[in-house]
C-alpha positions in Angstrom: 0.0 0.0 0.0 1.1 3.6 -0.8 1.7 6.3 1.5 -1.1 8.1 -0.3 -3.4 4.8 -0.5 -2.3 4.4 3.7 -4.0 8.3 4.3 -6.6 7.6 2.6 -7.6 4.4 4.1 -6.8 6.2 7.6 -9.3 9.2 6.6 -12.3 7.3 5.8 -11.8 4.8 8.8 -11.8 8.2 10.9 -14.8 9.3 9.4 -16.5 5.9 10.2 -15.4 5.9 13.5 -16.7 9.5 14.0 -19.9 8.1 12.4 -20.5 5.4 14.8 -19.8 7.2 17.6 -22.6 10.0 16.9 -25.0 7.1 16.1 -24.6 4.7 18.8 -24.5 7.5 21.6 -27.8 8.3 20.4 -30.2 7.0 22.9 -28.3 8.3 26.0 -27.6 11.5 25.1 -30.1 14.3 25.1 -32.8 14.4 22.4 -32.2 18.0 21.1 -29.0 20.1 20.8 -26.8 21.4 22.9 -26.0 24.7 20.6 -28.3 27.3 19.7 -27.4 28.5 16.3 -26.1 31.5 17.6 -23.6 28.7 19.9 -23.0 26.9 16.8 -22.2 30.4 14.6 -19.2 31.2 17.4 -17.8 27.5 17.2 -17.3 27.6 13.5 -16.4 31.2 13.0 -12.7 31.6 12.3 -10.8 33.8 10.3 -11.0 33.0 6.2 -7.9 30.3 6.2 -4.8 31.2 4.2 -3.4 28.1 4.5 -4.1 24.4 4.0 -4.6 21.6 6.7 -4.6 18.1 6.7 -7.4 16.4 6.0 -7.1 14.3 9.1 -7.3 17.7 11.5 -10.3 19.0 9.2 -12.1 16.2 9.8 -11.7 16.2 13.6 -11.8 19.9 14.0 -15.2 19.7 11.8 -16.5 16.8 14.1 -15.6 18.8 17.5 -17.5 22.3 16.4 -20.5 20.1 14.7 -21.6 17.6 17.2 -23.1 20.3 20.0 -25.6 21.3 17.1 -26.4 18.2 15.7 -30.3 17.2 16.3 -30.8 13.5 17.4 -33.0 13.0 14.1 -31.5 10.1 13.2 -32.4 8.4 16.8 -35.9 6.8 18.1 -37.7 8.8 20.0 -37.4 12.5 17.2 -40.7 13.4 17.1 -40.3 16.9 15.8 -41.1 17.1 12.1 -41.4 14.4 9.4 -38.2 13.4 9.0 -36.6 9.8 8.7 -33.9 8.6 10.5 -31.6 8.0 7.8 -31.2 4.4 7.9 -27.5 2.7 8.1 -28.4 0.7 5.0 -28.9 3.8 3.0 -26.4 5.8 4.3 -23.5 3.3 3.7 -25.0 3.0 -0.2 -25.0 7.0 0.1 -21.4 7.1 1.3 -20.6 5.2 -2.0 -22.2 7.4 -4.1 -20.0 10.0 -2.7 -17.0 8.2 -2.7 -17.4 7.1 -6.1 -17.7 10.8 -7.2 -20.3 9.7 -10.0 -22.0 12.6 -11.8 -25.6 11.4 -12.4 -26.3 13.7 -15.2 -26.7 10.9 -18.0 -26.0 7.8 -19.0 -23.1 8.1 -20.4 -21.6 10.4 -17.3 -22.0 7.3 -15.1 -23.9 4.1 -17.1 -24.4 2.6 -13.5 -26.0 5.5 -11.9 -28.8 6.1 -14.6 -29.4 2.0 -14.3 -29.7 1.8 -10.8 -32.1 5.0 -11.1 -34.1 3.1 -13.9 -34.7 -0.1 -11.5 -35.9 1.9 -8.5 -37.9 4.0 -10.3 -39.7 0.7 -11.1 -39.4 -0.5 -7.9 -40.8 2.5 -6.7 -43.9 2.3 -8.5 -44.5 -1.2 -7.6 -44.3 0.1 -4.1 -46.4 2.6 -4.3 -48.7 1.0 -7.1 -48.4 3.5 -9.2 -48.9 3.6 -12.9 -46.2 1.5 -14.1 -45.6 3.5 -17.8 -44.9 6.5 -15.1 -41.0 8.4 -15.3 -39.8 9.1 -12.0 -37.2 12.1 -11.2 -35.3 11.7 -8.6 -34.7 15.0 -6.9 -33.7 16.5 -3.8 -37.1 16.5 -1.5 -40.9 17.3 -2.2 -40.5 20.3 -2.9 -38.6 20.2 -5.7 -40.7 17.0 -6.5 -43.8 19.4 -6.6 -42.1 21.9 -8.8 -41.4 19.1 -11.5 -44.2 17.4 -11.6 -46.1 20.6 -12.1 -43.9 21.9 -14.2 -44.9 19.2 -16.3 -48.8 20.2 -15.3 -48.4 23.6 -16.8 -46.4 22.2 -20.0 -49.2 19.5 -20.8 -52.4 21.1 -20.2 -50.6 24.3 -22.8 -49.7 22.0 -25.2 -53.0 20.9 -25.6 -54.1 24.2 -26.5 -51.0 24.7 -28.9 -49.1 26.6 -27.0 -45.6 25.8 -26.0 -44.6 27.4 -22.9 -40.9 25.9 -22.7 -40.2 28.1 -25.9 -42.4 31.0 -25.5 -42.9 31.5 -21.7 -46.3 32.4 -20.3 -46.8 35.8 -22.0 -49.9 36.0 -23.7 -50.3 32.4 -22.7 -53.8 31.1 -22.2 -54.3 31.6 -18.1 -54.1 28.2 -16.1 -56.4 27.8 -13.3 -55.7 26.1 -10.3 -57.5 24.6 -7.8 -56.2 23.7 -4.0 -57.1 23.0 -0.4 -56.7 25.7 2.2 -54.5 23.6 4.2 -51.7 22.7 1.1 -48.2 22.4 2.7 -46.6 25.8 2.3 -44.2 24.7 -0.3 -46.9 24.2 -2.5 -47.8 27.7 -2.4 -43.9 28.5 -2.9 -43.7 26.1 -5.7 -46.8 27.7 -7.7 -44.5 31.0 -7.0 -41.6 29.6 -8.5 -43.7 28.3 -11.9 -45.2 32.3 -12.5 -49.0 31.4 -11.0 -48.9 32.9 -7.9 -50.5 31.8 -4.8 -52.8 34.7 -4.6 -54.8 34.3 -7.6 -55.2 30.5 -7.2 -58.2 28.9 -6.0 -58.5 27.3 -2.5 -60.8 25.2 -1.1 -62.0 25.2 1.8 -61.1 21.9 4.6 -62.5 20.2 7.5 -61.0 20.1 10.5 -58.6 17.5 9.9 -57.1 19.5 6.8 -58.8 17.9 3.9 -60.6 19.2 1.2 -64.3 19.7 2.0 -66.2 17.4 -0.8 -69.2 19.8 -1.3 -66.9 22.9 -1.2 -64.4 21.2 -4.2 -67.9 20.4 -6.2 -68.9 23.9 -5.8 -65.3 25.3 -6.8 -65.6 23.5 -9.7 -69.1 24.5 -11.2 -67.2 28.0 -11.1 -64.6 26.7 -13.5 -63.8 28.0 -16.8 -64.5 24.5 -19.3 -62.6 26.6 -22.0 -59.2 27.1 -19.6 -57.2 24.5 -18.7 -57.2 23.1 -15.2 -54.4 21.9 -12.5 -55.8 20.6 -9.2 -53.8 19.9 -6.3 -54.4 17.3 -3.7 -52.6 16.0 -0.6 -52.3 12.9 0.9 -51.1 13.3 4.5 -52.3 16.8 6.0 -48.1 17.7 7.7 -50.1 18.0 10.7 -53.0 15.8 11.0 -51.9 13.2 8.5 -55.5 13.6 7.0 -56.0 13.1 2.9 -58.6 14.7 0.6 -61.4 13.1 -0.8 -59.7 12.0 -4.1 -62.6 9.7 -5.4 -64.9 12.6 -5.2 -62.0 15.0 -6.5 -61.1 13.0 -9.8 -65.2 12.4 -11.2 -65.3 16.2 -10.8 -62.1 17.0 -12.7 -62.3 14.4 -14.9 -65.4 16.2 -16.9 -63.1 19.1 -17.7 -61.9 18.7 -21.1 -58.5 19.7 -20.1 -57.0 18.9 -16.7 -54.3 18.1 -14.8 -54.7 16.6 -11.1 -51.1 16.3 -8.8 -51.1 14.8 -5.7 -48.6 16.0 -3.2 -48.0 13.0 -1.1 -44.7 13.7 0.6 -45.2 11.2 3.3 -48.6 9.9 3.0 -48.2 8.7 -0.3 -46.3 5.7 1.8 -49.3 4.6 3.1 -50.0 3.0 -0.4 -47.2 0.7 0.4 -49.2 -0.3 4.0 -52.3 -2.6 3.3 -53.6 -1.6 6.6 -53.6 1.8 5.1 -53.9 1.7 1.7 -57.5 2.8 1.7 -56.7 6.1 2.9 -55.2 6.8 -0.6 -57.8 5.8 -2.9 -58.4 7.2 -5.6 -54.4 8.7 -5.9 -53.6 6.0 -8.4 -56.1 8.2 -11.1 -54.2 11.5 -10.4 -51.3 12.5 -13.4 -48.7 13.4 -10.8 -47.8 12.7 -8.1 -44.7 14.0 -5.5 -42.8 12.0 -2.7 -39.9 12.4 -0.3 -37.2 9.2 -0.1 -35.9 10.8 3.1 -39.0 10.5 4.9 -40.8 6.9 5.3 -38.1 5.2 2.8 -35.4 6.1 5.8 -32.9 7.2 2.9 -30.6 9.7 3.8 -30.6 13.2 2.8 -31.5 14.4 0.1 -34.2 12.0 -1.8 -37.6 12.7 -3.4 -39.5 11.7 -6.5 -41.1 13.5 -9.0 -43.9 10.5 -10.7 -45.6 11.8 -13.5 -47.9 9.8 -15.4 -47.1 11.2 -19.0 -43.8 10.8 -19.5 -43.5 13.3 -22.4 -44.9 16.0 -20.5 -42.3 15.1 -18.1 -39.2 15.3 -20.5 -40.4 18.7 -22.4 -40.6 20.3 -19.1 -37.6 19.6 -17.8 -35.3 18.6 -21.0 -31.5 20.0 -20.9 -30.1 20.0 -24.5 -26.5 20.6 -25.8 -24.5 20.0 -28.3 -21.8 18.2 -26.2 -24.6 15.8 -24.2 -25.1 12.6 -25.3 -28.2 11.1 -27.1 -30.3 9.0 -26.1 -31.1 5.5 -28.0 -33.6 2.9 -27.6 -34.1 1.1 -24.4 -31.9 4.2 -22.9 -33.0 6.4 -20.0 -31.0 10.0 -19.5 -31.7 11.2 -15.7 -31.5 14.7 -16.9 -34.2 14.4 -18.6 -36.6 14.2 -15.3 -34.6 16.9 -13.4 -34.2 20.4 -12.9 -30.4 20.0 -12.7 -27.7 18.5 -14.7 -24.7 17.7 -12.3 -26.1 16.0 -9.3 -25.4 13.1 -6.7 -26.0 9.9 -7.7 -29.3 9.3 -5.5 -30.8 6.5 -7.4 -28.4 3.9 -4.8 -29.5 5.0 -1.7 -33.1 4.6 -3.1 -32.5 1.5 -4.7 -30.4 0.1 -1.4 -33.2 1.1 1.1 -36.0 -0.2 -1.5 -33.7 -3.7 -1.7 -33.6 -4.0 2.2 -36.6 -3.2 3.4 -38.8 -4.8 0.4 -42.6 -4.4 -0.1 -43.1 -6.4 3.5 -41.3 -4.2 5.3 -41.9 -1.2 4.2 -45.6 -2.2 5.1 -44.6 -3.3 7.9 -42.7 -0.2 8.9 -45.7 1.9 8.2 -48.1 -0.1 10.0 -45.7 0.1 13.6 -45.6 3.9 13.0 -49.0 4.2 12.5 -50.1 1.6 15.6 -47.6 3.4 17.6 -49.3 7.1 17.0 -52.5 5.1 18.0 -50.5 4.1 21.7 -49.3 7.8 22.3 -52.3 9.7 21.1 -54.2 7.3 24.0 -51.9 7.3 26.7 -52.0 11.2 26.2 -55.5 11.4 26.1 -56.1 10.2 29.9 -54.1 13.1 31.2 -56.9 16.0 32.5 -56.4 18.9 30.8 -54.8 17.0 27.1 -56.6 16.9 24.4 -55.5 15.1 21.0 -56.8 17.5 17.6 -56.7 15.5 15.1 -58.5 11.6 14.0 -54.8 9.6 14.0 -55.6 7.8 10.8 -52.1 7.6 9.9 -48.5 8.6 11.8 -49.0 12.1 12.7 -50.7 13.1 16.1 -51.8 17.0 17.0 -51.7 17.4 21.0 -53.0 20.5 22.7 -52.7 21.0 26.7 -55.3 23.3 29.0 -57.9 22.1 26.5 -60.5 23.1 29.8 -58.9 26.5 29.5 -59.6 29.9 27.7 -57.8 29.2 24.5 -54.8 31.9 25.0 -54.0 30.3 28.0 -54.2 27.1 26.2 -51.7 28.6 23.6 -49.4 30.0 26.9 -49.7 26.3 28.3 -49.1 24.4 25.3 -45.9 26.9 24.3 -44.6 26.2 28.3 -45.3 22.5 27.3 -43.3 21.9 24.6 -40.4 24.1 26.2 -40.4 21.5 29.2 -40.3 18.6 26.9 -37.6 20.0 24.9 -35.9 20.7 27.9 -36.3 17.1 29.7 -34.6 15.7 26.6 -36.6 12.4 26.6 -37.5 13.1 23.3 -37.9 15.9 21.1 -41.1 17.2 19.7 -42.0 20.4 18.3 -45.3 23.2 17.9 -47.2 24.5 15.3 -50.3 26.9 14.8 -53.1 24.8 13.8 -56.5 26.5 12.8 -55.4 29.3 14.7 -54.0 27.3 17.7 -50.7 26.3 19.4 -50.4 22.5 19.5 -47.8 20.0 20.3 -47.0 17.2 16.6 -46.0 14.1 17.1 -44.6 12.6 14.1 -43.7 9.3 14.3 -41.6 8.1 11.7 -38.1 7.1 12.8 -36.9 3.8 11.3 -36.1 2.5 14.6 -38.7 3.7 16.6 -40.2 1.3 18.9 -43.1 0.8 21.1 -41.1 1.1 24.4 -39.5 4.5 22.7 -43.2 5.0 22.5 -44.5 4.3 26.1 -41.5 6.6 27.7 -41.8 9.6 25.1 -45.9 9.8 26.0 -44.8 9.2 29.9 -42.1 12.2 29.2 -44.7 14.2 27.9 -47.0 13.8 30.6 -44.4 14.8 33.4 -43.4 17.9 31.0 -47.7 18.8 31.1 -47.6 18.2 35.0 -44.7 20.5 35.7 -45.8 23.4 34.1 -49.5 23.1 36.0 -47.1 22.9 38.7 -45.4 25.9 38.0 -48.6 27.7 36.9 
């Protein structure tokens, strides 16, 4: 071995070791950090550097400012936001993406990227049971999913009216409405920014108290719809804070009547639930929808970043994102280019996390996965419940539970309690949940979602919670 072959092999073995050391002192440590940002801004602020350093004393200089601010995400009992724990099967397949330096911007850039991408995007839709003819994108997050797919929305439902937006932009272009529920995921709204429609001059509908679409209110919307301008509706399937999902049966006989429509379903984690047979039902209907967006890093447990971009017409798909040059390579038969599904040209190669987490888990236990996550939302939201003075918000139908304490109060002090709550929680460290303003309301979310999680991690975060709701009636 080389002295340069001997570093190397000494760098990434240091990395590893830094690795598991962060993950296995997971549990006992304290579920939240131990730096503000503004602690975490002083350790890393230094002077701009002149000079070069090892790699070696980067590495452990990086690791020593870092770990204070690192969130226990990737542990059992995070609760704060929907966000997956990053699974060591993905994460190792993710650490040879980087390490094999691959750009997956075609097929001829990196032949196995773009194959690996082409088996788990038909992995995926078997997953999800998803129209198999259907290109997948594979992106950074939902987000960008959303943007794609839509992209591809606003590109079909012009086309059909002759107009080609990818050459002549929107000016003077027929107008586009748009239809979605008042209680879209803000990126949604960003997204519709980002592609020129605004998220003033769209139409929203109005929901129930769970988040989703009010059938009788989306029927109505749609008698006031222009039947000579195209149509994009967008759906959700898992409300971010009540895990709810519109009424898509009802949703697609409505919009399929309009001679020119587009429905996208923005199913960032709830989309998954397609994967569950115990909750498969809660998505019926999706499978009709011409779009659909999903995150990788959420329920799959890849690491970050991962989404999908699904849309059902592939050419739609291609014309709105397409890159061309001279200097790119062509693409024959039975050949898929990645760019072609993509914002971007150079990027990660994603597709082997994607396709390493799909191979481990398989259909059983993804289901399987889902199913414990849901239960376990089930065992909180009812240990929580028997506590005077908790109330849970929402109908746990899938992962995600809303908790609100002084429910018997006025409902500012409610807010004041729930705030004090969530503050004592954090500060216990037990676990690690966050708030939210929900139909005008503080509340405490649960989302349960971590890989790992188990029902004991379960049992001690409600029991955690409880003590946190006890001390500050205590203290009040």
């Amino acid at each position: 071995m080389s002295e340069s072959q001997g570093n190397l092999a000494h760098l990434f073995a240091q990395a590893a070791k830094h690795a598991f050391a962060f993950r296995a002192g997971l549990d006992e440590r304290p579920q939240h950090p131990q730096h503000s940002y503004a602690d975490a801004l002083t350790a890393f602020d230094m002077p701009t550097p002149a000079t070069g350093e090892a790699a070696e004393v980067v590495l452990e200089d990086l690791v020593e400012r870092a770990t204070p601010g690192l969130h226990a995400c990737t542990g059992r009992r995070f609760f704060g936001w929907v966000i997956g724990a990053s699974h060591p099967a993905g994460v190792a397949a993710d650490w040879m993406a980087s390490a094999w330096g691959q750009n997956a911007g075609n097929h001829t850039a990196s032949p196995a990227a773009a194959a690996c991408e082409t088996i788990a995007a038909r992995w995926l839709l078997d997953m999800l049971d998803l129209p198999r003819e259907a290109s997948v994108g594979f992106v950074s997050g939902a987000t960008v999913a959303n943007f794609v797919a839509l992209a591809a929305a606003r590109s079909e439902v012009l086309h059909r009216l002759g107009w080609d937006v990818e050459a002549k932009g929107l000016f003077d272009a027929p107008p586009i409405q748009v239809l979605i529920g008042e209680d879209a995921h803000s990126t949604v709204f960003s997204v519709l920014q980002y592609l020129g429609f605004g998220h003033r001059r769209v139409t929203r509908i109005a929901t129930d108290g769970e988040g989703a679409m009010l059938p009788d209110a989306f029927v109505r919307a749609m008698r006031n719809v222009s039947w000579d301008a195209p149509l994009i509706v967008i759906t959700q399937a898992g409300q971010i804070n009540t895990g709810a999902f519109d009424p898509h049966p009802t949703i697609v006989r409505a919009v399929r009547a309009h001679p020119n429509c587009w429905i996208h379903v923005d199913g960032a984690f709830g989309l998954w639930a397609r994967a569950c047979p115990d909750r498969a039902s809660l998505a019926d209907g999706v499978e009709m929808a011409d779009s659909w967006a999903t995150d990788g890093h959420k329920w799959l447990q890849t690491p970050y970043d991962s989404g999908y971009a699904i849309v059902r017409h592939s050419d739609a798909h291609r014309r709105a994102m397409m890159i061309a040059a001279s200097y790119l390579p062509s693409v024959g038969a039975g050949e898929r280019d990645p760019s072609h599904y993509v914002p971007e040209l150079s990027r990660r190669a994603r597709g082997f996390a994607t396709w390493a987490m799909l191979r481990h888990y398989g259909c059983e236990g993804i289901a399987a996965m889902v199913e414990r996550h849901c239960r376990l939302a089930r065992l909180m939201a009812d240990a929580l419940r028997q506590e005077p003075g908790v109330a849970i918000v929402n109908d746990v139908v899938l992962n995600q539970v809303v908790v609100r304490f002084g429910s018997r109060e006025e409902p500012e002090t409610g807010d004041e309690l729930t705030r004090r709550t969530i503050a004592a929680l954090q500060q216990d460290g037990t676990c690690f949940a966050g708030g939210a303003q929900w139909k005008g309301r503080w509340v405490m979310r649960l989302s349960i979602i971590g890989g790992e999680t188990t029902e004991a991690d379960a049992v001690c975060s409600a029991e955690a919670i409880t003590r946190a709701w006890r001390k500050v009636q205590g203290a009040a």
